[in-house]
C-alpha positions in Angstrom: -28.7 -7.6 -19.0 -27.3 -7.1 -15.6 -29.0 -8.4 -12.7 -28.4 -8.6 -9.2 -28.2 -11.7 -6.5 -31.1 -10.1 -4.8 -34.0 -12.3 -5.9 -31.2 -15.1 -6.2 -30.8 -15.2 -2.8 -32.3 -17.3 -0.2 -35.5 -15.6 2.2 -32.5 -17.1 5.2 -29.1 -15.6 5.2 -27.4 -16.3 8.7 -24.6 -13.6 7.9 -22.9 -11.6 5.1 -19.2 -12.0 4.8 -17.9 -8.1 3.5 -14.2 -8.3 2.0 -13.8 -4.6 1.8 -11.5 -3.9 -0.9 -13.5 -1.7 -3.6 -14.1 2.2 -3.4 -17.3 1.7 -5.0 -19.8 2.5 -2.3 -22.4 0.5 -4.2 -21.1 -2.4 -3.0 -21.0 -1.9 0.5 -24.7 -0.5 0.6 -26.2 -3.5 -1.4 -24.1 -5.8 1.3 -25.8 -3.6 4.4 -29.1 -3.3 2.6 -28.8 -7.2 2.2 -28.5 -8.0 5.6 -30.6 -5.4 6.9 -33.5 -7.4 4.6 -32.8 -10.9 5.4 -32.0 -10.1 9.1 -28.5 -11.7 8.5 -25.6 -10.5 10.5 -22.7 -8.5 9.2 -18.8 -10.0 9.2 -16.5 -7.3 8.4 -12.9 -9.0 7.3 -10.2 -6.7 8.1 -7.3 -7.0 6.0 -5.7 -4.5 7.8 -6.6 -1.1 9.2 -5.9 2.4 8.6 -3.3 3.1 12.0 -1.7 -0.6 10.6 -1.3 -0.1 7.2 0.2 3.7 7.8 2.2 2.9 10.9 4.8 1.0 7.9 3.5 1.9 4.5 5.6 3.7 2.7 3.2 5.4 1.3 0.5 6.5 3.4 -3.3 6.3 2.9 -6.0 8.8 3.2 -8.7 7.9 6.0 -10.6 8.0 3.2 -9.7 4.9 2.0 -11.2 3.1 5.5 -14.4 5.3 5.2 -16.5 2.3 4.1 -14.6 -0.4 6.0 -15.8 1.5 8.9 -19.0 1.6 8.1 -19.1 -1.7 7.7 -17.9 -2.1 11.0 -20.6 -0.1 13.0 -22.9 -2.6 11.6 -21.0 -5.7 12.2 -21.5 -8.5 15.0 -18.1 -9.5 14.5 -14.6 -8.0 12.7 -12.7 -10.7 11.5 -9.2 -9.8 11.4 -6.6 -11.9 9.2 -3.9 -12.0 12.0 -3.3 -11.6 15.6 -1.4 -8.4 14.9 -4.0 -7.1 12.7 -6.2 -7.8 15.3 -4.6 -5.9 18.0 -4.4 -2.8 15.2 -8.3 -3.7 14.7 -9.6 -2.9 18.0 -7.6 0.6 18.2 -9.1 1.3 14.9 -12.7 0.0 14.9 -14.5 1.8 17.8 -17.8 2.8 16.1 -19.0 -0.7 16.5 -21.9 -2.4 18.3 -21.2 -3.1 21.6 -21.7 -7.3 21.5 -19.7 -7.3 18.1 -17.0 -9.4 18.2 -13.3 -8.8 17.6 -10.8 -11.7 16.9 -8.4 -13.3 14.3 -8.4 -16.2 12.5 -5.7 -16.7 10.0 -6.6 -17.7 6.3 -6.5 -21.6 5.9 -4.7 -23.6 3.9 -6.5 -26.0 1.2 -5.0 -29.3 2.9 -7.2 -31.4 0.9 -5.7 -29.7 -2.4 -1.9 -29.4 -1.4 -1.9 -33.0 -0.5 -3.1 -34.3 -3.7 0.4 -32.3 -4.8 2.8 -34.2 -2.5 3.9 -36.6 -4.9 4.7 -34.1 -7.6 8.1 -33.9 -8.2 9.4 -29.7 -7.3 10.8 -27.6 -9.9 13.3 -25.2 -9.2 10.5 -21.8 -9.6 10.2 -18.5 -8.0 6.7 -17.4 -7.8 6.2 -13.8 -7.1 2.4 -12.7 -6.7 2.3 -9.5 -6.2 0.7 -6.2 -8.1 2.3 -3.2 -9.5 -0.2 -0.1 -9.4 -1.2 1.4 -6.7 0.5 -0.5 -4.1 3.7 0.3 -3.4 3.4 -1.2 0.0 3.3 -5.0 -1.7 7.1 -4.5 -2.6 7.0 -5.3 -6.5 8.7 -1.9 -7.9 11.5 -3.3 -5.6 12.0 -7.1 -6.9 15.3 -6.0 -8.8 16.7 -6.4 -4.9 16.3 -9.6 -4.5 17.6 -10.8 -8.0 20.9 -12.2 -7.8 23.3 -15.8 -7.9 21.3 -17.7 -5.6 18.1 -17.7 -7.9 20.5 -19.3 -10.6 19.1 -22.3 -12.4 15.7 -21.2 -11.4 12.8 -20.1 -13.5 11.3 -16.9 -11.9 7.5 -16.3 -12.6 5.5 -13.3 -11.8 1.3 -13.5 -11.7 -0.3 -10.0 -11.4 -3.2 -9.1 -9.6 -3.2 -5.6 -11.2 -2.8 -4.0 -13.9 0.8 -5.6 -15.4 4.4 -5.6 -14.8 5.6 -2.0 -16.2 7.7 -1.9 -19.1 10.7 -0.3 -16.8 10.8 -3.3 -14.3 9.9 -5.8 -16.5 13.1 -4.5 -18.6 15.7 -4.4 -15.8 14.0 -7.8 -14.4 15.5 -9.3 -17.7 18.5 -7.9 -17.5 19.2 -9.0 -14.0 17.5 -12.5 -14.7 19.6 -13.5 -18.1 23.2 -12.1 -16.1 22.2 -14.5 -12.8 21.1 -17.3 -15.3 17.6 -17.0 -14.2 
């Protein structure tokens, strides 16, 4: 049976954090309805922006995509942006907003605590390309062949997919190109 956090929730929520990323709308109501209840601010995390994203995509995005993210926004005490540049794009992009919310950058931490617990293992000679394959031609994957070639010799090369998987095409030539450079 599928419930939702609602009664799971505490009566005090200080904020709600929205990481935009879906097209279901649903999810961006429940997080507005949410705050709206508990009297919780809204954070809008910007990821990046629709005059960002479409200045060097190369392939462009319908407004329709930000529709939401924007909504979000006009809500929001503060838009979070990821990077400095992002928020610079941000501020030209968000302009239906309250006028005390905030805009500013802070960029995504690194887990000291866990990569210094991995100091003393010994490095292997591995590529590891995250990445994603539909939809996103922006994140560079349908081009890895490129980058393939003698200086990844005596390497192993993995690949960890957000989405969807690696189609049979690229993961074809990727072996190709891998077994001639000895990778």
């Amino acid at each position: 049976e599928f419930q939702t956090a609602e009664n799971h929730l505490p009566a005090k929520i200080d904020y709600v954090f929205v990481v935009p990323g879906t097209t279901n709308s649903q999810f961006y109501d429940y997080a507005l309805k949410m705050a709206m209840v508990r009297r919780a601010r809204v954070a809008l995390i910007n990821f990046e922006s629709e005059n960002w994203f479409n200045k060097y995509a190369p392939e462009k995005k319908s407004s329709k995509a930000w529709e939401q993210w924007k909504r979000v926004a006009s809500a929001s005490s503060i838009i979070l942006s990821i990077s400095e540049e992002g928020e610079i794009y941000g501020k030209e992009f968000y302009t239906t907003i309250p006028l005390n919310c905030l805009q500013t950058y802070l960029y995504p931490p690194i887990n000291t605590i866990a990569a210094d617990k991995m100091a003393h293992i010994e490095r292997e000679k591995r590529i590891l390309l995250l990445t994603r394959f539909s939809g996103d031609v922006h994140k560079g994957g349908n081009s890895i062949i490129s980058v393939v070639g003698e200086h990844m010799r005596g390497y192993t090369f993995s690949i960890l997919v957000g989405t969807g998987s690696v189609p049979d095409h690229i993961r074809k030539e990727l072996e190709v190109a891998c077994e001639s450079f000895g990778v």
